[in-house]
N, C-alpha and C positions, 0 to 999 in steps of 0.2 A: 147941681153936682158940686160939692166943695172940694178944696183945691188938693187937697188929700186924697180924693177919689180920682181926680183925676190924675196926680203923680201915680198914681197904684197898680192904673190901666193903661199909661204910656210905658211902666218899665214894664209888665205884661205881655203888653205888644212886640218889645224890645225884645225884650228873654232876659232882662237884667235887676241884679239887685242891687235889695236898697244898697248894701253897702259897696258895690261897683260904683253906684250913680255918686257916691257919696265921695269915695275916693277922685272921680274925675273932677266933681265939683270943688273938690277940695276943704269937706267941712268932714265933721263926723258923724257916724251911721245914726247915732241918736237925732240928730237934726233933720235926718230924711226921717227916721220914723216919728218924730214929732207931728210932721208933716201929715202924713199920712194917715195918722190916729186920730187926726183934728186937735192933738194937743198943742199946734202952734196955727194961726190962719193966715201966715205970709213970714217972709225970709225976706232977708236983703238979697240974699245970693238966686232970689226966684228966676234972674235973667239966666242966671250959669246954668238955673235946673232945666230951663225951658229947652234951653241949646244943645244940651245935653242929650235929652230926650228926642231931640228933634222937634220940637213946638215951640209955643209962643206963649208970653206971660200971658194972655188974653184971654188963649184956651184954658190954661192953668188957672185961669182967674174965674170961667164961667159966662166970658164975656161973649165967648163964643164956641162952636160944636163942633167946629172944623179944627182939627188937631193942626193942621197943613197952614191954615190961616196965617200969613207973615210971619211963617218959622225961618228962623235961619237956617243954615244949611249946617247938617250935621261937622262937626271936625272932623280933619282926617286926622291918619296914627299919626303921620307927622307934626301936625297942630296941635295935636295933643302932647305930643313928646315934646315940642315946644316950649306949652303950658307949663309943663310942670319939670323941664329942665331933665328929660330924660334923655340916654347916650343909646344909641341903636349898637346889638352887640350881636352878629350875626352867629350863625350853628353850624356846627360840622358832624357828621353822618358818623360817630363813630361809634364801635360798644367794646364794652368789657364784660362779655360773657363766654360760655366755655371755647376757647378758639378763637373769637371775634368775629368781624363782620367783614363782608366787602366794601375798602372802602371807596371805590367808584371815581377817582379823581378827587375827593376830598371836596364834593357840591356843595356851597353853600345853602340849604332846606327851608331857614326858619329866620325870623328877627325875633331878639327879644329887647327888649327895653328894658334900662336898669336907671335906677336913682344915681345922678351922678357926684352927690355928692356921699354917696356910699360908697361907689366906684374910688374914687380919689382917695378915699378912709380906706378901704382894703389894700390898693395897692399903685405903685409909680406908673405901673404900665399903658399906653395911650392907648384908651378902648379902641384904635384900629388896630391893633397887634393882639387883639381879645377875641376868644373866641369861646362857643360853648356849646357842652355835648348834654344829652340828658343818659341817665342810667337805663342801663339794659344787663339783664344774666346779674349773678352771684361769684363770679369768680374772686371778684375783689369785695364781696360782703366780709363783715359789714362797716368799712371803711366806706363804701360807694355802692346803694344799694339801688334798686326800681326806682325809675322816674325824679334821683336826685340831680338837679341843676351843679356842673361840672363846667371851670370858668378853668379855661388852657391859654397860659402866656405864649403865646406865637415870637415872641421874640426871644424866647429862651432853649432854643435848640441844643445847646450842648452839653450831654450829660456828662454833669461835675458834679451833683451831688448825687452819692451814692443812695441808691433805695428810695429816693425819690421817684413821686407815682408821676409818668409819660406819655402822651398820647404820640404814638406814631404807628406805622405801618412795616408790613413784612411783606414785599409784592402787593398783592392787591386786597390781604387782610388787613382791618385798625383795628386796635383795640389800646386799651389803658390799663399800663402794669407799672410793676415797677421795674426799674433795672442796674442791675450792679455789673459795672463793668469792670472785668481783670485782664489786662492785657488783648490776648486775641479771641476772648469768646467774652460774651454780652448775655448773663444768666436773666430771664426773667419770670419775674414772683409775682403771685397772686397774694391778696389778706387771705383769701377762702383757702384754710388748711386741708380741705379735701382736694383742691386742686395743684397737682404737682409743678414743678417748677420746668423751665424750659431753656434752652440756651439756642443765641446764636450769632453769628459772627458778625461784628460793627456794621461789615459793606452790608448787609443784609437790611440795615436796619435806617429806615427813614422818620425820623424823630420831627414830628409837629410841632412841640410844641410841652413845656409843664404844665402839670394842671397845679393853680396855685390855689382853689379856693374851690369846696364840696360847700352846695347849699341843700340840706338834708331837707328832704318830704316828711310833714307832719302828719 
């Protein structure tokens, strides 16, 4: 079995693709499927594919049948986020759809891992003051639609810029609007012009945080 067959049936095993395997390795997807098509018969980076995979160059090599044979131990996310310089930016539970969601104490759900030197290119703020929600509902279509990556500065509490979009709470609903404040009532606005506008009074209103940055689903 050449070494292309055997990359093919470890990501297989895995549930993963080439270009997954490609990106942790840190080469491009054309160099796994070189791999793989027999159009290349060894890599320098064979050791990174082996480890990746959870195997050994040995078995990658045909040397042997046992995939398990002196594999190292798969990385964990952390090692991996290591690798490759990534910032751990935890989720919060929130939605912008008709009314909102409960938002439960504001649980942190999820990690996601971002590039950090994207992170520093976007914005000053210290990925521990970051947080992020994914889209849910239309109400703010389509500024923030289904399943868009939603990055909220946690150190930006106080609404000064007017009509700027906000992630905060009303009791025990969250949701993300926007809000313009005029003295003693706090109106809040949807994008979605079928969804009418709401008001209500500052003490009401528990402000998380800006959202400073929509990463829109392709």
């Amino acid at each position: 079995m050449q070494i292309g067959e055997r990359i093919a049936e470890r990501l297989a095993a895995l549930g993963m693709s080439q270009s997954e395997l490609a990106r942790q390795v840190g080469v491009a997807q054309t160099t796994i499927n070189g791999l793989v098509k027999g159009e290349s018969r060894s890599s320098a980076h064979l050791h990174k594919i082996a480890r990746v995979l959870g195997t050994s160059v040995d078995y990658l090599a045909g040397e042997t049948n046992n995939p398990s044979s002196d594999a190292p131990p798969a990385p964990s996310p952390d090692q991996i986020a290591e690798m490759f310089d990534l910032v751990p930016v935890a989720s919060i539970d929130m939605a912008y759809g008709m009314g909102g969601t409960f938002a439960d104490g504001h649980i942190n759900v999820e990690v996601m891992h971002f590039p950090r030197t994207w992170l520093e290119a976007m914005t000053r703020t210290p990925p521990a003051s970051l947080t992020w929600a994914r889209g849910r509902g239309n109400s703010m279509s389509p500024t923030i639609e289904d399943d868009d990556i939603v990055l909220i500065d946690r150190s930006d509490r106080r609404v000064q810029d007017q009509d700027a979009i906000w992630a905060f709470t009303i009791g025990d609903i969250a949701m993300m609007k926007r809000l313009r404040v005029r003295g003693e009532k706090v109106t809040i606005l949807s994008d979605n012009d079928r969804v009418p506008p709401d008001e209500a009074h500052p003490d009401e209103i528990n402000v998380v945080g800006r959202v400073s940055h929509i990463i829109k689903r392709l």
